[in-house]
Wavefront OBJ file of the C-alpha trace (Angstrom):
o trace
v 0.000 0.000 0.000
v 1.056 3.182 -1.003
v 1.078 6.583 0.924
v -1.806 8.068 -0.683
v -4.505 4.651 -0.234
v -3.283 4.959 3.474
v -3.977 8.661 3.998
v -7.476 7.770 2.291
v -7.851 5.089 4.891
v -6.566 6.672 7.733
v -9.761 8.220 9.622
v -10.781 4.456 8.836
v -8.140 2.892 10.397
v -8.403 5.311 13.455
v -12.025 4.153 13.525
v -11.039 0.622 13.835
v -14.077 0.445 10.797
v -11.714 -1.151 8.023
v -11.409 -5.314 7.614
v -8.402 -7.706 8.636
v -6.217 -6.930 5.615
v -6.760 -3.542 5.163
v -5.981 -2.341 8.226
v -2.875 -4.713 8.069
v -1.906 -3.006 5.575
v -2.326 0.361 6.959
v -0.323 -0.708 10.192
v 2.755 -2.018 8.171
v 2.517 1.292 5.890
v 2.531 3.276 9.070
v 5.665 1.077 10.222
v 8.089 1.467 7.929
v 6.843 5.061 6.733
v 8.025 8.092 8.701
v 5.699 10.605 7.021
v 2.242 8.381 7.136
v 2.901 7.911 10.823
v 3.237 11.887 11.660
v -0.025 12.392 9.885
v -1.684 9.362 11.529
v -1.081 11.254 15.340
v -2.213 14.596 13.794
v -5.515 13.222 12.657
v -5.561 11.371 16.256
v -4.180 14.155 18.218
v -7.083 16.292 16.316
v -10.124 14.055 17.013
v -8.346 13.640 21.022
v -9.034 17.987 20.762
v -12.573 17.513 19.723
v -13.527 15.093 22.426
v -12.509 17.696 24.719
v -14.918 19.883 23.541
v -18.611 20.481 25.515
v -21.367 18.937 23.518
v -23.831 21.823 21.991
v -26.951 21.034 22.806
v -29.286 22.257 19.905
v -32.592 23.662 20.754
v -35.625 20.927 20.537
v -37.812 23.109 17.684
v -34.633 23.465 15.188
v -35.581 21.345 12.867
v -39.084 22.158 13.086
v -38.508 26.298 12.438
v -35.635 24.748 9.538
v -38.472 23.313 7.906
v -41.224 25.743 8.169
v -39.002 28.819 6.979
v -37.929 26.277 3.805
v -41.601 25.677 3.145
v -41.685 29.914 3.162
v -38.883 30.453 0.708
v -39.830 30.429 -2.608
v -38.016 28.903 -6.281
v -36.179 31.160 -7.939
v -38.483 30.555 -10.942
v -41.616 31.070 -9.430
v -41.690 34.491 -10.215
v -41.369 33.661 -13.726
v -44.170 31.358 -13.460
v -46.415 33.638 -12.131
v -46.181 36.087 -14.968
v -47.030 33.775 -17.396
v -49.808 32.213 -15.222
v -51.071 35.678 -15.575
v -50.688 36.608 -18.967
v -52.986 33.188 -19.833
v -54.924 34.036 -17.039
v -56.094 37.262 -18.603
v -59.002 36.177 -20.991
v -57.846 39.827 -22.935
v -54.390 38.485 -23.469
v -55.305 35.239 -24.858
v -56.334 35.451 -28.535
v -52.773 37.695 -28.615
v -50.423 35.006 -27.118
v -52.268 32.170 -29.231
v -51.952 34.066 -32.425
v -48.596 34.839 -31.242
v -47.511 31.195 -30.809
v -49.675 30.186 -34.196
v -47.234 32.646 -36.159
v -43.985 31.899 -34.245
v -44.538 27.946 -34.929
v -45.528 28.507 -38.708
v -42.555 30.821 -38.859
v -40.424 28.466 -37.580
v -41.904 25.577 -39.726
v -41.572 27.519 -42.951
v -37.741 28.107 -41.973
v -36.587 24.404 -41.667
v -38.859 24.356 -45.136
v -36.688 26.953 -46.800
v -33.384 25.613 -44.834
v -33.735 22.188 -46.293
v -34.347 23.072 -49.568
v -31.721 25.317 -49.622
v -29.694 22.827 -48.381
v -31.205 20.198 -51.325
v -30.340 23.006 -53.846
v -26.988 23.045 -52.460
v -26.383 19.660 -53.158
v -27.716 19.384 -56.218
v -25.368 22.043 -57.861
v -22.381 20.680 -56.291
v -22.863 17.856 -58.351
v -23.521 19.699 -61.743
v -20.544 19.975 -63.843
v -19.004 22.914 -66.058
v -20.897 22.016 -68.767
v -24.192 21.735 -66.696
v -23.526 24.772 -64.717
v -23.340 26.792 -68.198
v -26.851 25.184 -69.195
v -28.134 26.233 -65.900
v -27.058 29.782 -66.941
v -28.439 29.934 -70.314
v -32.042 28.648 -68.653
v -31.751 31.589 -66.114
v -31.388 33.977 -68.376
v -33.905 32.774 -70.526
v -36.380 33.066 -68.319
v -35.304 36.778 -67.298
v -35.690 37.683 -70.927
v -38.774 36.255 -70.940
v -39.550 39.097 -67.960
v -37.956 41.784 -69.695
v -40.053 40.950 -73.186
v -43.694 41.263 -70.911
v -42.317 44.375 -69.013
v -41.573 45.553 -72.811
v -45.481 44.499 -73.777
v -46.898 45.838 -70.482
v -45.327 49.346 -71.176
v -46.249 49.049 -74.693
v -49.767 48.532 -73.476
v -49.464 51.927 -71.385
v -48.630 53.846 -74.387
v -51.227 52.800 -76.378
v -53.225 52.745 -73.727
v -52.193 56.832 -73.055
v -53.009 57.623 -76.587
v -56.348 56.045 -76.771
v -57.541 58.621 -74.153
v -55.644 61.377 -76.193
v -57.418 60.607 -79.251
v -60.772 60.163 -77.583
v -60.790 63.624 -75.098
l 1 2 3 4 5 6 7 8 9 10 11 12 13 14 15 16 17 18 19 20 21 22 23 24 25 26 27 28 29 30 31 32 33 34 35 36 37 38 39 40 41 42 43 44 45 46 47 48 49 50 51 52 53 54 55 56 57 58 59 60 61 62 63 64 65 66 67 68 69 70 71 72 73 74 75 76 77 78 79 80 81 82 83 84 85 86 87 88 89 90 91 92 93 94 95 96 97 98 99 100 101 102 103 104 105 106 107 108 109 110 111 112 113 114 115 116 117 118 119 120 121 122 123 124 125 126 127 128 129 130 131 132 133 134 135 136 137 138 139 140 141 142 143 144 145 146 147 148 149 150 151 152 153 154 155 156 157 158 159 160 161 162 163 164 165 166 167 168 169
């Protein structure tokens, strides 16, 4: 046994509370081991200084007063609870914080919606090659010049449109 396992066993061994081996052990440790032995008669000349001592006799309704003033104090979350036992409490409040909670759970689901097809998109062009990702290109701007030629037509439509009532007035 090593110095540290008997310092860990020496209140133990004081005790006479360890088996036949261990405190064997202990004994031969504190034998042959000049610096185990020293704090073995500390730790006994301590606990000989606290027998000394009077006894404190504790007054009969301690526990009793302990327990009541426990039963008084109050979680730190309680307050928290309380408000919002209120606020649902409040039939005014209500329709607020349940349209409140419809929009913040829809606004959450339409997040992970837009998240994970992001994310889907993401993947998809990683796997496009050069010759792909110049296809892609062409489509996109396709479609924008399909915009641009109804933008053309709608303002088209405005001039004609503006003359119409020129010619009739």
């Amino acid at each position: 046994m090593d110095c540290k396992d008997t310092r860990n066993f020496l209140s133990l061994y004081m005790e006479d509370a360890l088996d036949e081996t261990a405190r064997e052990q202990v004994a031969a440790h504190l034998a042959c081991c000049a610096g185990c032995r020293r704090e073995a008669e500390i730790l006994l000349k301590s606990w000989e200084m606290l027998g000394e001592l009077d006894e404190i006799e504790p007054n009969p309704f301690y526990v009793s007063r302990f327990y009541a003033r426990l039963a008084q104090q109050r979680p730190w979350h309680a307050p928290w609870v309380d408000a919002i036992r209120s606020l649902f409490a409040s039939r005014r409040l209500l329709p607020a914080l349940t349209a409140l909670c419809l929009v913040a759970v829809i606004g959450i689901g339409v997040l992970q919606v837009q998240l994970k097809n992001h994310e889907q998109e993401r993947l998809a062009l990683a796997h496009l090659d050069g010759q792909d990702m110049e296809l892609l290109e062409w489509f996109e701007l396709a479609e924008n010049l399909e915009l641009i030629h109804e933008i053309d037509f709608l303002c088209d439509l405005e001039i004609i449109q503006a003359l119409d009532a020129v010619e009739t007035s």
